[in-house]
C-alpha angles and dihedrals in degrees: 000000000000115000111221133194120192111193132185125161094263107027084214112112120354094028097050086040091055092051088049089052100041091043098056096041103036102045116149091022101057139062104189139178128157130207145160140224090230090033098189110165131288117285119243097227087051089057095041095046095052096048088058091063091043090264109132106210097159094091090053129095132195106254132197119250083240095071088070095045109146091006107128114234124186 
């Protein structure tokens, strides 16, 4: 399985688009995470939007780059 890391300055829209995306459609074949470098919170559109394609961001929070140091990612 291929390990994948999206990362954005915020971590707060695209890039937790992205890991919702990437996630559904890719189980089984993806490991993904996202973070930023300036992690602020997800946005509420972002998490609007994507339900409205069957995609569930509520339970998910903007993370600093730093929480995956020394994890190996392809």
């Amino acid at each position: 399985m291929k390990s994948v890391l999206i990362l954005c300055t915020g971590n707060s829209c695209r890039s937790q688009m992205a890991e919702g995306v990437l996630k559904k459609y890719g189980a089984g074949r993806f490991e993904v995470e996202s973070a930023g470098s300036e992690p602020s919170r997800v946005n509420p559109t972002a998490i609007r939007v994507m339900k409205e394609i069957g995609i569930d961001l509520s339970g998910h929070r903007s993370k600093h780059l730093k929480e995956f140091a020394g994890r190996r990612f392809d």
